[in-house]
GUROMAR-285996 format. One record per residue (C-alpha): z, y, x negated; residue number from 1. Coordinates in steps of 0.001 Angstrom, whole numbers. Layout:
N
> Z/Y/X/NUM
...
***
This chain:
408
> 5756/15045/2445/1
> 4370/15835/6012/2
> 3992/12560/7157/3
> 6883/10007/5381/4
> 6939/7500/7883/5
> 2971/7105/7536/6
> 2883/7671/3518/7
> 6065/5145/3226/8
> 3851/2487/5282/9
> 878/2436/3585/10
> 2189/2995/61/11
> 4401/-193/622/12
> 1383/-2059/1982/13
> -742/-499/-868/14
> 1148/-440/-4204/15
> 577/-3680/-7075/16
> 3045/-5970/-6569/17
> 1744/-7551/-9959/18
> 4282/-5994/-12871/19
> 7348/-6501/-10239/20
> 6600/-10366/-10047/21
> 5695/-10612/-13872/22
> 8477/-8382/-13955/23
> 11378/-10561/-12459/24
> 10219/-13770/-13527/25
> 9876/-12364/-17546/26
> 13392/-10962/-16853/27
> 15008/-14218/-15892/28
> 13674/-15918/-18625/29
> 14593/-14009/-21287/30
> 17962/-13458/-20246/31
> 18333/-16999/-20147/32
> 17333/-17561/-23779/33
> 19019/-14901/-25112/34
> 22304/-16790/-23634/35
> 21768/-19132/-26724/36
> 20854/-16440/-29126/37
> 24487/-14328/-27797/38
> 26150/-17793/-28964/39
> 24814/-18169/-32331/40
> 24127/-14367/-33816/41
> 26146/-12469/-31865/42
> 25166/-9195/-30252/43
> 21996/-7817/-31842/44
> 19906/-4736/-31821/45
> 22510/-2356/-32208/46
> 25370/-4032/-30656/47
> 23225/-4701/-27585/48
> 22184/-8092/-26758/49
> 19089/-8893/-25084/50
> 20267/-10180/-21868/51
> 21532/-6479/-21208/52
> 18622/-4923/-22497/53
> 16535/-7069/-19913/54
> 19081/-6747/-17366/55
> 18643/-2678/-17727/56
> 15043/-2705/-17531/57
> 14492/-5304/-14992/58
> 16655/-2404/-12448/59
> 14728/300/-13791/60
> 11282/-1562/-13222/61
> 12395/-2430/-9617/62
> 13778/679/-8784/63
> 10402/2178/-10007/64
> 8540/-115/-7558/65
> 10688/881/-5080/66
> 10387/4344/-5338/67
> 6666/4405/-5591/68
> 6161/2273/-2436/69
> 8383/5163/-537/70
> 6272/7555/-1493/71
> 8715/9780/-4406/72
> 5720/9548/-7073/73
> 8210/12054/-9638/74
> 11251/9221/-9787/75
> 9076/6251/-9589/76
> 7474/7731/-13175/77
> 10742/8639/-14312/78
> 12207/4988/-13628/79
> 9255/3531/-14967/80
> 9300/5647/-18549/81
> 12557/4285/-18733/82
> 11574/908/-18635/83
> 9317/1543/-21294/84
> 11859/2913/-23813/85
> 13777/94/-22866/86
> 11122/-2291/-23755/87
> 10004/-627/-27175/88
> 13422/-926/-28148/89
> 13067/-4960/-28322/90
> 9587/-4857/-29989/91
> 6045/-3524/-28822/92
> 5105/-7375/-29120/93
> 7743/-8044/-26490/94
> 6277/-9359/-22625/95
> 8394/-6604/-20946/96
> 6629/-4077/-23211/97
> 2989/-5106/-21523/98
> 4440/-5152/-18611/99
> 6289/-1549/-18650/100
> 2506/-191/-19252/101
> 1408/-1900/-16478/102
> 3750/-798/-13934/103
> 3007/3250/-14943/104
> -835/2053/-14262/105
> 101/619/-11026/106
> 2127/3903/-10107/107
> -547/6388/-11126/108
> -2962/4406/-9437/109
> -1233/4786/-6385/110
> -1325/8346/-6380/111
> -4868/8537/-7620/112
> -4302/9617/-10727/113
> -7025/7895/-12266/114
> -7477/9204/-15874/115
> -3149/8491/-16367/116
> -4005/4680/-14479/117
> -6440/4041/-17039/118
> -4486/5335/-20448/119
> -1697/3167/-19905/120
> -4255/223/-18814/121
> -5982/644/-22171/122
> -2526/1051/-23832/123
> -1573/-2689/-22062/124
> -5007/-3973/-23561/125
> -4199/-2764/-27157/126
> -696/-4698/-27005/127
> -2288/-8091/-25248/128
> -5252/-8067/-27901/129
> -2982/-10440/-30451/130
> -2670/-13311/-27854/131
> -7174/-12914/-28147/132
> -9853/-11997/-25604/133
> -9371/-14588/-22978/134
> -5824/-14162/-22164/135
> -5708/-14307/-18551/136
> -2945/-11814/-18060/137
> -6136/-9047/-19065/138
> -7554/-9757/-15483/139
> -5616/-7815/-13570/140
> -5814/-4806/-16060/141
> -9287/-5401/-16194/142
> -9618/-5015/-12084/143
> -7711/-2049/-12796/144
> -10347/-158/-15306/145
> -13153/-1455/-12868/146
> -12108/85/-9759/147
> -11210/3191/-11956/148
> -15070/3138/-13336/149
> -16735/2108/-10014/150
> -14637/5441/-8300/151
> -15779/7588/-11279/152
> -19126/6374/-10927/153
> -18982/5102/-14674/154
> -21431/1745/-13046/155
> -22235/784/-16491/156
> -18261/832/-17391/157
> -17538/-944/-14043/158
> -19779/-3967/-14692/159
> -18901/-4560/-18545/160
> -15097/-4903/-17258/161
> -15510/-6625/-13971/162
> -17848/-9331/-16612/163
> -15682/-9469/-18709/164
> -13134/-10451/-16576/165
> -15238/-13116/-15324/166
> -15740/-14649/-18079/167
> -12069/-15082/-18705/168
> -12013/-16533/-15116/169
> -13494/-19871/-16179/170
> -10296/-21486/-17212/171
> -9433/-24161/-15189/172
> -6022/-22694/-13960/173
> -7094/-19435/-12930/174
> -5845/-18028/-9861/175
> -8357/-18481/-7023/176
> -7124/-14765/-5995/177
> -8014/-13217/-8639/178
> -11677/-15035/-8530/179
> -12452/-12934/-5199/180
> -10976/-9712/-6016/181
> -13834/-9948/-9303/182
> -16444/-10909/-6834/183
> -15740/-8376/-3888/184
> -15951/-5632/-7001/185
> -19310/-7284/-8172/186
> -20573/-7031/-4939/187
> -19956/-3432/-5253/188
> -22002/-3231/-7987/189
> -24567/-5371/-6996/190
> -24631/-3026/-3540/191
> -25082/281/-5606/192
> -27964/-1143/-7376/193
> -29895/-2211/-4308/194
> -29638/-5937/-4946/195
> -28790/-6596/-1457/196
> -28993/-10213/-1673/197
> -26433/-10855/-4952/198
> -24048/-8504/-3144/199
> -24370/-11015/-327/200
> -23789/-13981/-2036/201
> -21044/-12613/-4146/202
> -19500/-11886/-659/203
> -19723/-15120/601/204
> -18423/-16421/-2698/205
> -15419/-14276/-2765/206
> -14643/-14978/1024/207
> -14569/-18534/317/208
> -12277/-18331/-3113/209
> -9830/-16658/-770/210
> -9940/-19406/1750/211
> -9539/-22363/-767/212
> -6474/-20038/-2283/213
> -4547/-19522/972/214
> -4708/-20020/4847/215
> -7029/-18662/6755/216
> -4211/-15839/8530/217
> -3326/-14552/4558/218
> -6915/-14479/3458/219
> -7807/-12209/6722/220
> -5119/-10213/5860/221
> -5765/-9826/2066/222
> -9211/-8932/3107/223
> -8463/-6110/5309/224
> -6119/-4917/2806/225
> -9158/-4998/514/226
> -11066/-2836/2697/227
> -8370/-391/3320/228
> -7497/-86/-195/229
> -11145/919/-369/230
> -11555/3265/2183/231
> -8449/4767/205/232
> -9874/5045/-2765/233
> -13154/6618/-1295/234
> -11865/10232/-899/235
> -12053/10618/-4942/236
> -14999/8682/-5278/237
> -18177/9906/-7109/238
> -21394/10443/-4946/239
> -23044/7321/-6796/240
> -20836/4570/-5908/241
> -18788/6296/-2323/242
> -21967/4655/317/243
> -21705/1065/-1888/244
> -17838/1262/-1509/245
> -17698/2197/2388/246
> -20195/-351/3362/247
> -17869/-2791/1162/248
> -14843/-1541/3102/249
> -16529/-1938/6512/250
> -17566/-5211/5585/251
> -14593/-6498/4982/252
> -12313/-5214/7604/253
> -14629/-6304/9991/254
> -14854/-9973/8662/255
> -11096/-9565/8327/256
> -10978/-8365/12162/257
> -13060/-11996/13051/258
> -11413/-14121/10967/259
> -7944/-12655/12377/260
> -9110/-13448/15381/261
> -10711/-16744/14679/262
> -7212/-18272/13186/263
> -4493/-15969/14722/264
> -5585/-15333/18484/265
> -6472/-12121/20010/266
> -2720/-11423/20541/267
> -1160/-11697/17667/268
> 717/-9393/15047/269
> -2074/-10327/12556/270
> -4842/-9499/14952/271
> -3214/-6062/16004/272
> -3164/-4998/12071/273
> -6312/-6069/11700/274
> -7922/-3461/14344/275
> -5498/-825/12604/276
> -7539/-1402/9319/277
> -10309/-1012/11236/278
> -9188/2294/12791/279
> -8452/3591/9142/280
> -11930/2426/7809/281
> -14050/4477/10853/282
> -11749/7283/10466/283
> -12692/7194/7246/284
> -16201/6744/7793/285
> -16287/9883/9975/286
> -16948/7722/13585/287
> -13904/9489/15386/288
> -14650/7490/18552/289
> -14549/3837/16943/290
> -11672/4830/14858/291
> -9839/5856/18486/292
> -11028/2924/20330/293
> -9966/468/17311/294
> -6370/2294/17396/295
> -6021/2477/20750/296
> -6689/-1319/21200/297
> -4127/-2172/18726/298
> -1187/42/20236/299
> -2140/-1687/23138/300
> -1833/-5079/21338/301
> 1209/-4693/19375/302
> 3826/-3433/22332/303
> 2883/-7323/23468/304
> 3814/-8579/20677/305
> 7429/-10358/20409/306
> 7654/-11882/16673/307
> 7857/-8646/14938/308
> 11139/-7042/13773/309
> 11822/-3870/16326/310
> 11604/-903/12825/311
> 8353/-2525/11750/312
> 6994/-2317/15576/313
> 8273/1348/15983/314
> 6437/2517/12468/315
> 3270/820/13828/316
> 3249/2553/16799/317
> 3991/6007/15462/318
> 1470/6105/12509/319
> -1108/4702/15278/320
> -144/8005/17524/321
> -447/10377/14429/322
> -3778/8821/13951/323
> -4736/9935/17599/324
> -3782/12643/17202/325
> -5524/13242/14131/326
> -8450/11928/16232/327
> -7744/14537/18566/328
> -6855/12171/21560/329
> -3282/14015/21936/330
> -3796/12875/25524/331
> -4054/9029/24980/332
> -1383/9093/22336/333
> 1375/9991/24624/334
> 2163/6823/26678/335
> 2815/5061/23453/336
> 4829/7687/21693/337
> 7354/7281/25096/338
> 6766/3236/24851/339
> 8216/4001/21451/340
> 11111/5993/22014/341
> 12948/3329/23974/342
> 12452/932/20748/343
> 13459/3097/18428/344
> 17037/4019/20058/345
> 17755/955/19049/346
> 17791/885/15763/347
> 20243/2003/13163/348
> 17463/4227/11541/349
> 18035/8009/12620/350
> 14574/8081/10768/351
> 12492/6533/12800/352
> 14246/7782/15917/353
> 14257/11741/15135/354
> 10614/10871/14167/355
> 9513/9468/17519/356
> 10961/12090/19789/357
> 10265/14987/17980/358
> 6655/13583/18279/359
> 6904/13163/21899/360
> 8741/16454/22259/361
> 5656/18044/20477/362
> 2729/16377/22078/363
> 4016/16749/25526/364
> 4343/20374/25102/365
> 585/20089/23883/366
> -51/18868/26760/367
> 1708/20883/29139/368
> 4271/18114/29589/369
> 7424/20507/29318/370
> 10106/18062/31236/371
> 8892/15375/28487/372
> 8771/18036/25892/373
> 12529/19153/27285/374
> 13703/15994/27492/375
> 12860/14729/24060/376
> 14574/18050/23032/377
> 17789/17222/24891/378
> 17909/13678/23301/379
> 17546/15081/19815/380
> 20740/17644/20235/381
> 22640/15181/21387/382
> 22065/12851/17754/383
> 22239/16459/15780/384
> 25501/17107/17965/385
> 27129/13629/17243/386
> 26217/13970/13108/387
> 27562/17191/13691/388
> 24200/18877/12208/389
> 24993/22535/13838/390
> 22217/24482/12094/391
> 19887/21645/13809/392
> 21731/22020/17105/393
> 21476/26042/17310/394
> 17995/25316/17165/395
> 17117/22738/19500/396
> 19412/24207/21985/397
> 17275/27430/21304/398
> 14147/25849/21864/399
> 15197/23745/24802/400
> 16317/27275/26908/401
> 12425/28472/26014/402
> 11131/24857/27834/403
> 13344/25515/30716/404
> 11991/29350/30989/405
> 8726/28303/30882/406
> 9257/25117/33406/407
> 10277/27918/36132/408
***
């Protein structure tokens, strides 16, 4: 992966958190009924009871999560599959069963694999459809096949699942949540088919659901996330829905950016990811310069900021650089590549510390900054000398003697 500090980041901020929680909470339960069952019957299914089959597949769903928010797509499948074989062994009716399907849907959709996201979403529908229409747990898989349809440009498909899901909505103790994420894809919808003034009205709506759900700093957040999740998905989009979904996604990271700013302060933590989102969104868009100035004012922003751990501050500041660079502004991602170096010897992770001075080393030679470019070099063989790395240090001590030539 060319990038794993940047792919690790957003996958982690990106990936459905939704079959983990059901996940752990299904786990515990079970486990603790099956304590009475163990008492009574013995060991069952085999000789296996069904606190250790739980057990098992409650580590292999995790570790799937886990894997897919790091970016290894190949283990997180194979962790997940064997989840699944764990849960058909106690019973296709089982919870952990629906569940196991759900987590493969929320792995594929990660990667963009659309047409695997939506078998194993059907496959979770087709288990649930015993416990009747309106189960509530069919939301989420529901969002799922919309956003599926509405990238495909399948608009017909998109509206009879994002109504249907609606309609379950009406229960009483529905999850406010979930009652915006249905809107903000109806407004979509309503965007694509030129009724500008439902789409703004379903916006509104959905803004305010968040707002009565959590405080004002989460539902910023959760609405920036929206809108990068978007821009995301845009890059696979079909021609008929991609100008609905990136006026969605600017939408909302921009009332994210003002509503961040409204309830957090212009410099805070919350704030600084907010222009980030906004960065990613223009980027998207194709405006180079407002994705640049958005980045830039959030590197800015973020090495004032105190109340963030040191490894989350250091990943922030490097993915922002990459982005510049990306942006071609090589030149104005320097100073905070060096800001970061400092920030980054301090932490345990050789990760994040080879990544930020071979990025320094590299853009200062870009820009004719060969004592950086050296010195960067010089710091790296002496970590690849202490871990005693010596193909690593033949290198780098190769490369450093070319700096030095060309410094004379």
């Amino acid at each position: 992966m060319p990038d794993r500090i940047k792919t690790k980041v957003s996958l982690l901020l990106l990936l459905s958190c939704s079959a983990l929680l059901a996940a752990l909470s299904t786990t515990d339960a079970l486990a603790e009924n099956s304590k009475g069952e163990e008492n009574d019957n013995g060991a069952i299914l085999g000789g296996t009871t069904v606190a250790a089959y739980t057990g098992a597949w409650g580590k292999e769903v995790m570790q799937s999560q886990k894997l897919g928010g790091e970016g290894h797509e190949a283990e997180a499948l194979q962790h997940g599959f064997s989840a699944l074989s764990i849960a058909e062994k106690l019973g296709k009716d089982h919870p952990l069963y629906s569940i196991s399907l759900r987590n493969l849907s929320d792995i594929y959709f990660l990667y963009m694999r659309l047409d695997q996201s939506k078998l194993y979403a059907n496959k979770e529908i087709e288990a649930l459809r015993p416990l009747g229409p309106e189960y509530q747990d069919l939301v989420p898989i529901l969002l799922r096949l919309t956003d599926i349809a509405i990238i495909q440009g399948n608009v017909k498909e998109a509206e009879r699942f994002a109504k249907q899901a609606k309609a379950i909505r009406s229960g009483s103790a529905f999850n406010p949540l979930l009652k915006a994420e249905i809107d903000c894809r109806l407004g979509i919808l309503a965007l694509q088919a030129g009724k500008e003034e439902e789409c703004r009205s379903l916006r509104l709506t959905a803004e305010q659901e968040w707002l009565d759900s959590v405080k004002a700093e989460r539902a910023a957040d959760d609405m920036g996330h929206y809108g990068r999740e978007l821009c995301r998905e845009i890059g696979l989009a079909s021609s008929k829905t991609k100008s609905a979904m990136l006026q969605s996604a600017e939408y909302w990271c921009m009332r994210a950016l003002e509503l961040s700013r409204q309830t957090c302060g212009p410099d805070s933590g919350s704030y600084a990811s907010a222009l980030e989102k906004a960065a990613f969104m223009y980027q998207t868009a194709g405006n180079l310069e407002a994705a640049a100035s958005y980045q830039i004012q959030a590197l800015n922003l973020i090495l004032r900021v105190y109340n963030w751990k040191v490894s989350t501050k250091v990943n922030f500041i490097l993915n922002g650089t990459t982005r510049l660079i990306n942006l071609g502004k090589s030149d104005q991602a320097l100073p905070f590549i060096k800001a970061a170096v400092p920030l980054a010897r301090e932490l345990e992770d050789d990760e994040l510390y080879v990544k930020a001075l071979s990025d320094l080393s590299q853009v200062a030679r870009r820009q004719g900054n060969l004592a950086d470019a050296k010195e960067a070099k010089e710091e790296l063989l002496q970590l690849c000398t202490r871990k005693k790395q010596w193909r690593e240090v033949a290198i780098l001590k190769s490369e450093i003697e070319s700096l030095s030539k060309g410094m004379k």
